[in-house]
C-alpha positions as CSV (number, residue, x, y, z in Angstrom):
1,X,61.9,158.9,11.5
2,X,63.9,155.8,10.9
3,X,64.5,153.1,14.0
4,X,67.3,150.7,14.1
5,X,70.0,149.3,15.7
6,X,73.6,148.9,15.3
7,X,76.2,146.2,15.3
8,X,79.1,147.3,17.3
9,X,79.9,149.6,20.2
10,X,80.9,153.4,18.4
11,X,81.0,156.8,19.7
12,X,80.2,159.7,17.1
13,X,82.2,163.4,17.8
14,X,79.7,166.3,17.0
15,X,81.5,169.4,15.5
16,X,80.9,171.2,19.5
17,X,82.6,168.3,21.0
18,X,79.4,166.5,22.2
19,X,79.8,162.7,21.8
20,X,76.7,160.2,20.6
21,X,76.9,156.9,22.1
22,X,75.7,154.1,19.9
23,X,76.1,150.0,21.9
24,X,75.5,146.8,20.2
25,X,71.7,145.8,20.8
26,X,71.2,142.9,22.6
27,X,68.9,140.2,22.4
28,X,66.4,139.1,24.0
29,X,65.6,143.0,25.0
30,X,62.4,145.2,25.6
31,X,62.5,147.8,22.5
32,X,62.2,150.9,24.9
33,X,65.8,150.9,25.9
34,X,69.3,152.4,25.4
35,X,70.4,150.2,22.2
36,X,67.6,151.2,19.8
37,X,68.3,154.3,18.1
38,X,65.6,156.9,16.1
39,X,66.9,159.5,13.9
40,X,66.4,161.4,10.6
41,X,66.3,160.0,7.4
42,X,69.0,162.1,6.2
43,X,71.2,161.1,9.5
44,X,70.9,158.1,9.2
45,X,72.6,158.2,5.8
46,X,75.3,159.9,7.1
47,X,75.5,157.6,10.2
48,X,76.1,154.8,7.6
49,X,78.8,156.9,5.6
50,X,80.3,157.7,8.8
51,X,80.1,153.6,9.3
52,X,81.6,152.7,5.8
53,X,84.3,154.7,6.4
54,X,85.4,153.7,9.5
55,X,84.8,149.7,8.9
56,X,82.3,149.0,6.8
57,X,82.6,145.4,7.9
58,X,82.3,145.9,11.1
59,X,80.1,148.5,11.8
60,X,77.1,148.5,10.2
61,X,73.1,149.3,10.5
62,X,70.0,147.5,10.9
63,X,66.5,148.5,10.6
64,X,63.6,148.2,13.3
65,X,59.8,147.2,12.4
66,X,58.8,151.1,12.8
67,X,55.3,149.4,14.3
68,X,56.9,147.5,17.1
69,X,58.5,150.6,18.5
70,X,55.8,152.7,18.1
71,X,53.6,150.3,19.3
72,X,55.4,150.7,23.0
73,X,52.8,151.6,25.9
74,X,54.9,154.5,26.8
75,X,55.6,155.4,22.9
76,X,55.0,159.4,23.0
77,X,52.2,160.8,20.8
78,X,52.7,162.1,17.1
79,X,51.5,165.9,16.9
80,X,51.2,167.2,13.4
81,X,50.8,165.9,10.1
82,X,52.1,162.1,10.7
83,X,55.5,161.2,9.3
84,X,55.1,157.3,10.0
85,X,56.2,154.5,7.7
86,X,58.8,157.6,6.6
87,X,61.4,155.3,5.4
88,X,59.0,152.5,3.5
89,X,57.4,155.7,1.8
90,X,60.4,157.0,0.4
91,X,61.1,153.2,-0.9
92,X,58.0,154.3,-2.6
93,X,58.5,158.0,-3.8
94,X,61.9,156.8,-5.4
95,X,60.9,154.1,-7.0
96,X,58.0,156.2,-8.5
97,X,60.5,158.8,-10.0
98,X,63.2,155.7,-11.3
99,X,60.6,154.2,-13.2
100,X,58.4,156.9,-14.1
101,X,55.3,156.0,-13.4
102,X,54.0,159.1,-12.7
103,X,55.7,162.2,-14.5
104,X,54.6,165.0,-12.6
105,X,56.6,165.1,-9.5
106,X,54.2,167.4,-7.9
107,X,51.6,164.6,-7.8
108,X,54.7,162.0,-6.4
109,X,54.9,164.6,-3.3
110,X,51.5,164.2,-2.4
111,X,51.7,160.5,-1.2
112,X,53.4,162.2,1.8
113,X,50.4,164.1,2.3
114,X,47.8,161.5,2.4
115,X,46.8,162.2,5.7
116,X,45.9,165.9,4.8
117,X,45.4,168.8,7.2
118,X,45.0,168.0,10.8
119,X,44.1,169.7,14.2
120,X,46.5,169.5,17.1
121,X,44.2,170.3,19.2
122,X,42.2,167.1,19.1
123,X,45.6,165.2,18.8
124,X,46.6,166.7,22.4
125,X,44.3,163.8,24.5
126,X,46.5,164.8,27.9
127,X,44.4,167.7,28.3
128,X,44.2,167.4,31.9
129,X,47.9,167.6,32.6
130,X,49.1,170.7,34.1
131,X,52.8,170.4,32.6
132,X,53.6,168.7,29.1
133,X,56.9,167.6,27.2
134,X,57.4,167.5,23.8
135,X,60.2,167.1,21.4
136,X,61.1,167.9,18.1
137,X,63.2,165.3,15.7
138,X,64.9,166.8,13.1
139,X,64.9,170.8,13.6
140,X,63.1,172.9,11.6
141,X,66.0,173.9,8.5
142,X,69.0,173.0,7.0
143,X,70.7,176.7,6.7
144,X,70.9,179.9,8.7
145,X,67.8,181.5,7.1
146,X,65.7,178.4,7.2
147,X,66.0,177.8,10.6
148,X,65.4,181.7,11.7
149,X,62.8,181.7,10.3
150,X,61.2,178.4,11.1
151,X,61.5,179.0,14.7
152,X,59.2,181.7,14.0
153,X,56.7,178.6,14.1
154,X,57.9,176.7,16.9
155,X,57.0,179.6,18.8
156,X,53.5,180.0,17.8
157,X,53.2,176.2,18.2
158,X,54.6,177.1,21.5
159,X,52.7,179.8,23.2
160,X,49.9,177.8,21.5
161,X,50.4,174.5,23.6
162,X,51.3,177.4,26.4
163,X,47.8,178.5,26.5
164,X,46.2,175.0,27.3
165,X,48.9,173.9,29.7
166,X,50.9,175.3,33.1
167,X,53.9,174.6,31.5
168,X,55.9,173.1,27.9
169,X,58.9,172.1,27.8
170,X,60.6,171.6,24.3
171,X,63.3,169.8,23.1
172,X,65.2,169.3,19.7
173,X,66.9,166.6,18.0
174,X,68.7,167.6,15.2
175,X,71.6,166.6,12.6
176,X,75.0,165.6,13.9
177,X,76.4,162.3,12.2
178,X,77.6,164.4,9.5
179,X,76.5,168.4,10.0
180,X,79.5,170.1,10.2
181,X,77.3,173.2,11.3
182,X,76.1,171.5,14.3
183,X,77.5,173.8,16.8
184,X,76.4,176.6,14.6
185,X,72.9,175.4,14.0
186,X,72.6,174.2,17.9
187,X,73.7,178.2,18.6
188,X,71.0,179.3,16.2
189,X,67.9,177.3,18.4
190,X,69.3,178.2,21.6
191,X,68.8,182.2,20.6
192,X,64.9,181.1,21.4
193,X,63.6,181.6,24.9
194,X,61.4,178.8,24.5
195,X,63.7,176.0,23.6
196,X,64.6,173.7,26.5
197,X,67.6,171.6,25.2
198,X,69.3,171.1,22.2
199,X,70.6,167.6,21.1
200,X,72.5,165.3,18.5
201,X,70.5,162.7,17.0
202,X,69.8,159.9,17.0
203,X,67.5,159.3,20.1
204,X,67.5,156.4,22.3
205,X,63.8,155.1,22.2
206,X,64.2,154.9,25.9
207,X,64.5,158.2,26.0
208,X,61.8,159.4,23.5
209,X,59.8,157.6,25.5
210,X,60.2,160.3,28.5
211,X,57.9,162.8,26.4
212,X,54.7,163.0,26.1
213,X,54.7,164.2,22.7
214,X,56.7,164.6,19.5
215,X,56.6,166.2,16.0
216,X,59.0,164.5,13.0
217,X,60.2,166.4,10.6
218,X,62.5,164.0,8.9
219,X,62.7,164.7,5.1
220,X,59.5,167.4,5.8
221,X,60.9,169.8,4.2
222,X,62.4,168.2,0.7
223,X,59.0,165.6,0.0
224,X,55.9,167.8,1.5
225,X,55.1,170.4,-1.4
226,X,53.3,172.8,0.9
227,X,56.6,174.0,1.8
228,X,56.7,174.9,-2.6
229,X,53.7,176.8,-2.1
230,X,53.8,178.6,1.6
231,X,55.8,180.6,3.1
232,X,58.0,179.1,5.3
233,X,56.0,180.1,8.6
234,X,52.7,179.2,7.2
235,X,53.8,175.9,5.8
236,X,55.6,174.7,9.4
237,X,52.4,176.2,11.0
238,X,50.3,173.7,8.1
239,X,52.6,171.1,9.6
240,X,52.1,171.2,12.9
241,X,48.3,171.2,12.4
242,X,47.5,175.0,13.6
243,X,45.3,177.1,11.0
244,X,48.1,179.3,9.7
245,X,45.5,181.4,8.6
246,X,43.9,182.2,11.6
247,X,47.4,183.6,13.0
248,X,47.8,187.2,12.9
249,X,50.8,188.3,11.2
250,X,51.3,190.4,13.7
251,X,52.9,187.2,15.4
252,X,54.5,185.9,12.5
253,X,58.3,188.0,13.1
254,X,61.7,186.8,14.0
255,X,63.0,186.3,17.5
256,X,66.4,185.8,19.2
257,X,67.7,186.2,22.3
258,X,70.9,187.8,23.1
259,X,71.0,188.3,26.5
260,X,73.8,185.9,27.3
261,X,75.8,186.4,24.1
262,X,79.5,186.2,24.3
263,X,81.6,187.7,21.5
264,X,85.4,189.0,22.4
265,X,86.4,192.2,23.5
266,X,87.9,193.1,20.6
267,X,84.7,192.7,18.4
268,X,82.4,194.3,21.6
269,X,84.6,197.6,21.5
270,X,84.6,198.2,17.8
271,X,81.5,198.3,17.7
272,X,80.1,200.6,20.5
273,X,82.8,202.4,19.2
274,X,81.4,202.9,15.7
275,X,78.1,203.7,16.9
276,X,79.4,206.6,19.3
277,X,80.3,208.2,16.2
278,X,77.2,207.7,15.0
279,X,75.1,205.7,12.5
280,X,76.8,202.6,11.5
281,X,74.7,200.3,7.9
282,X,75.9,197.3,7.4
283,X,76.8,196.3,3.7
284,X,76.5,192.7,2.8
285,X,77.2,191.9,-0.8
286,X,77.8,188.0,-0.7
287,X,75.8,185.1,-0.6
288,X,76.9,181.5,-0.3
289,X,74.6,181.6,-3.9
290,X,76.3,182.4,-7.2
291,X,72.7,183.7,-8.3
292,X,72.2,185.6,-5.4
293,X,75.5,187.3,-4.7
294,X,76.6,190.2,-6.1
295,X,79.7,189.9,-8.5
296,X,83.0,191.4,-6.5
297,X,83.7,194.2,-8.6
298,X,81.0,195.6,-9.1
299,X,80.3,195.0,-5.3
300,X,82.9,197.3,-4.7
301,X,81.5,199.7,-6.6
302,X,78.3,199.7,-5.1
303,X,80.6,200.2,-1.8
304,X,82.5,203.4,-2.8
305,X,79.0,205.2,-4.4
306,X,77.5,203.9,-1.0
307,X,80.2,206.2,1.0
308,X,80.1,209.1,-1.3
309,X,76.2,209.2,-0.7
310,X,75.6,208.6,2.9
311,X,76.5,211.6,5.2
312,X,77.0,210.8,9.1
313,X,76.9,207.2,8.5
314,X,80.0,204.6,9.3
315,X,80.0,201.7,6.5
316,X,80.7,198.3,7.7
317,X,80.5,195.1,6.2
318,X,81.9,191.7,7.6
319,X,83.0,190.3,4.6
320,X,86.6,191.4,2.1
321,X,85.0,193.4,-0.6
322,X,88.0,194.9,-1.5
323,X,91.4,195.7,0.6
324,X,91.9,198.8,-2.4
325,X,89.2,200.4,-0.6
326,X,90.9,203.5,2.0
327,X,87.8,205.1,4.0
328,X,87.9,206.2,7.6
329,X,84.0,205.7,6.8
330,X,84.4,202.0,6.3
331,X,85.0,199.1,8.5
332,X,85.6,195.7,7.8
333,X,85.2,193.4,10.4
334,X,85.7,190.3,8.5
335,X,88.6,189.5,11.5
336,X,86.2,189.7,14.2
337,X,82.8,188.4,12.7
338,X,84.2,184.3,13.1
339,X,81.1,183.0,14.6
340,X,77.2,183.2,14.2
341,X,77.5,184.7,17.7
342,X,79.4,187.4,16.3
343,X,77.7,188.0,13.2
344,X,73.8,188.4,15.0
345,X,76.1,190.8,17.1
346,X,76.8,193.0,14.8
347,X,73.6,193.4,12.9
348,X,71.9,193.6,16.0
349,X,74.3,197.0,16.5
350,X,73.2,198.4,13.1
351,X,71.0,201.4,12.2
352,X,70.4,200.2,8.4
353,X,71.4,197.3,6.2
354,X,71.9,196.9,2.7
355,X,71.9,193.2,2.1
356,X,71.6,190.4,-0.4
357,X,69.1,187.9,0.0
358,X,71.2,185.9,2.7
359,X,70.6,185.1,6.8
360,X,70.9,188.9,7.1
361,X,67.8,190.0,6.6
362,X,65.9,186.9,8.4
363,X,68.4,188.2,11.7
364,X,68.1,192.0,10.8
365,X,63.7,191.2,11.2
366,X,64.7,189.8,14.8
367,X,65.9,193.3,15.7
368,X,63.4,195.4,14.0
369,X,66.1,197.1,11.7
370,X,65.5,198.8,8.6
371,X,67.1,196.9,6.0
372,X,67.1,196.8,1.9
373,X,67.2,193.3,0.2
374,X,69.0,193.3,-3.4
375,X,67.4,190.0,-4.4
376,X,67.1,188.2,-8.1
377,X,64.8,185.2,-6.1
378,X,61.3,185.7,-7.9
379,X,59.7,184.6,-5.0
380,X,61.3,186.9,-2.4
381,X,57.9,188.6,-2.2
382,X,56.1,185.2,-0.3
383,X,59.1,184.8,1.1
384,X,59.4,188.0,3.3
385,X,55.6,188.5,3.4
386,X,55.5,188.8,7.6
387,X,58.6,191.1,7.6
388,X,57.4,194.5,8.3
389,X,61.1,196.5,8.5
390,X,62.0,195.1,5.3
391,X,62.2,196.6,1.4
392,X,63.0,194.9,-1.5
393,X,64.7,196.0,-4.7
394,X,64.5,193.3,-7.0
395,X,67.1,192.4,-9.4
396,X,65.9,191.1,-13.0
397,X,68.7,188.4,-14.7
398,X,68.4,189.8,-18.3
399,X,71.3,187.6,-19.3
400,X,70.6,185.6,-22.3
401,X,72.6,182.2,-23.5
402,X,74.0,181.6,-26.5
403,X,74.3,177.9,-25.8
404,X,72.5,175.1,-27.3
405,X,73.7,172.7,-24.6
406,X,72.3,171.5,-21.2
407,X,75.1,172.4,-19.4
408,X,76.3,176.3,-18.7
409,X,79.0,177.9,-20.2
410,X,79.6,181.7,-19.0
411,X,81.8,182.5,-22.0
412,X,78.2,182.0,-23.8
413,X,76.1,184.2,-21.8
414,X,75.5,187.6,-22.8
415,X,74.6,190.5,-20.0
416,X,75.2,188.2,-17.5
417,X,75.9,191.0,-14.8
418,X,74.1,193.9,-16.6
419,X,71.0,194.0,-13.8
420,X,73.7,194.0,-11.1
421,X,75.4,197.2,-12.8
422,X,72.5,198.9,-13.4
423,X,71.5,199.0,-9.6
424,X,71.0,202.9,-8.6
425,X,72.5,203.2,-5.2
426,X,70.8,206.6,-4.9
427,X,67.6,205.5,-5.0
428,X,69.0,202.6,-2.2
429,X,69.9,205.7,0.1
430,X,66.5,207.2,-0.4
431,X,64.4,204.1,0.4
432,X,66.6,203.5,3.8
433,X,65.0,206.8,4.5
434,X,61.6,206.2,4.3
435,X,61.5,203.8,7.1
């Protein structure tokens, strides 16, 4: 976490309208108050590009002795592996890397892992409290899959803390300065039962200072390499300082909630419609990852042999794989799926899915629905290790580069698509049916 202060009055608009009220700190002042701020390293960044451009003169940014706040009689206790000193320590990894003192960046990331593996249990010291609050700084992801996923964690962590206490109440902080999928992201955590209240950061230390715990996970994920070696789940479990091995992985699948969902009527009808008829798969082709996402053409393809193979199934797919394409078999609800609301809809509709390796899968395990992951990721295996209505096909890149320079140049790579192409579809079909 980094703590500072700033030097003029500014509200900051989040992309769901929320505003974050930053006021001038003023002297002489206790440090648990409304003037001095906690947030993310990476916020804080974009707090001070959000600064520059709007006066960089005027507004500006000023750091806090990280001590002297924590150092506060009501300052809330660190669970997990310990984050302090997060901004001197990246000082440090940074300089390590510009001068090259140490040329395995492996052995740079451990300096954030100096503390090693801890026990939350004997960090939790108010054992004899019937009802705790904790919150979370920083989220748990930076993209739709990672912070699926992740939560997967925060709910172990929090039945855990559930089973030594009456009652937990959990809060997040995340990124808003500059996240222009706030609203999205804040959507995503609010599909868990257990999360309290979502938030902007940064954090008022006056108000930090009404838990009783909290767990950073500033800059976690990009400079701690368990997250190179674990899977996800295992290594926010490592973090937290809970034995991931001693959690069944029985308990390691998705969850969300979608009880109070709102999608429009338009999107609501299509789709019981579609599955009156009968069984509706859900073809997903594209991924926001050039290595990952199948190449249009022969996406639409894979689309038409997809028809032509699957009897009593309606084909729909929520993104424009090709407008050629004239099936009363195929849907595309590209119009309707505008929102993450929209798009867990749907794939919590479906029968089967035929994806890519995108946020479909991660939200398609929430459900329990069979679904087939095309994926070129070599280490899809550890990645979907706890999913247990999941199959993979993996896609080998045989493509082979003619160039002699650093940089890529597609006109000089040979068989770039030929994996893609050589994808049997019928065998596809057959594998949805052994689930």
């Amino acid at each position: 976490m980094i703590f500072f202060r700033v030097s003029q009055n500014i509200n900051i608009k989040t992309t769901d309208g929320s505003l974050v009220n930053y006021y001038k700190f003023k002297t002489p002042s206790n440090l648990e108050n409304d003037t001095v701020y906690i947030t993310s390293e990476k916020d804080f960044f974009d707090l001070k590009r959000v600064f520059k451009n709007v006066d960089k003169d005027k507004y500006t940014t000023r750091l806090l002795k990280e001590n002297n706040v924590r150092s506060l009689e009501s300052f809330p206790i660190e669970l997990g592996i310990s984050n302090k000193d997060e901004y001197l320590r990246s000082l440090t990894f940074k300089d390590r890397i510009d001068e090259n003192l140490v040329r395995d960046e492996k052995k740079i990331l451990l300096l954030f892992e100096e503390l090693g593996k801890v026990d939350i249990y004997k960090q939790l010291i108010n054992k004899a409290k019937e009802e705790i609050s904790i919150v979370i700084i920083g989220g748990v992801g930076k993209n739709i899959s990672q912070i699926i996923s992740s939560c997967t964690a925060l709910r172990i962590l929090y039945n855990k803390l559930n089973e030594l206490y009456k009652s937990v109440t959990m809060d997040i902080y995340i990124n808003a300065s500059n996240n222009s999928f706030y609203s999205r992201d804040k959507q995503i955590y609010l599909k868990q039962k257990f999360i309290n209240n979502v938030a902007p950061l940064s954090i008022t230390s006056k108000k930090l200072c009404t838990y009783d715990y909290f767990i950073d996970n500033s800059s976690v994920m990009e400079k701690s390499s368990y997250f190179d070696t674990l899977n996800i789940v295992d290594a926010w479990l490592y973090k937290f300082g809970i034995d991931y091995k001693s959690v069944s992985p029985l308990k390691k699948y998705n969850e969300l909630n979608i009880d109070n969902i709102k999608v429009s009527k338009t999107l609501e009808e299509k789709v019981q419609s579609l599955k009156v008829k009968g069984k509706v798969l859900l073809f997903h082709p594209f991924s926001a990852s050039a290595n990952k996402t199948i190449p249009q053409n022969i996406a639409s393809i894979m689309l038409k042999k997809i028809l032509s193979k699957t009897d009593g199934y309606t084909v729909v797919s929520t993104l424009n794989i090709d407008s050629k394409i004239a099936d009363d078999r195929f849907v595309n609800l590209s119009k309707e799926s505008k929102t993450i609301n929209d798009f867990i809809y749907i794939i919590a509709n479906m029968d089967s899915i035929i994806t890519t390796d995108t946020s479909t899968f991660h939200i398609s395990d929430a459900f329990m629905i069979p679904t087939i992951v095309l994926s070129t990721d070599t280490q899809i295996n550890e990645k979907t290790k706890y999913y247990k209505h999941l199959k993979i096909v993996k896609i080998k890149d045989k493509s082979k580069s003619l160039s002699k320079f650093i940089y890529d140049n597609d006109s000089l790579i040979l068989y770039k698509y030929k994996s893609w192409q050589r994808v049997k579809i019928s065998k596809i079909i057959k594998l949805l049916d052994t689930f």
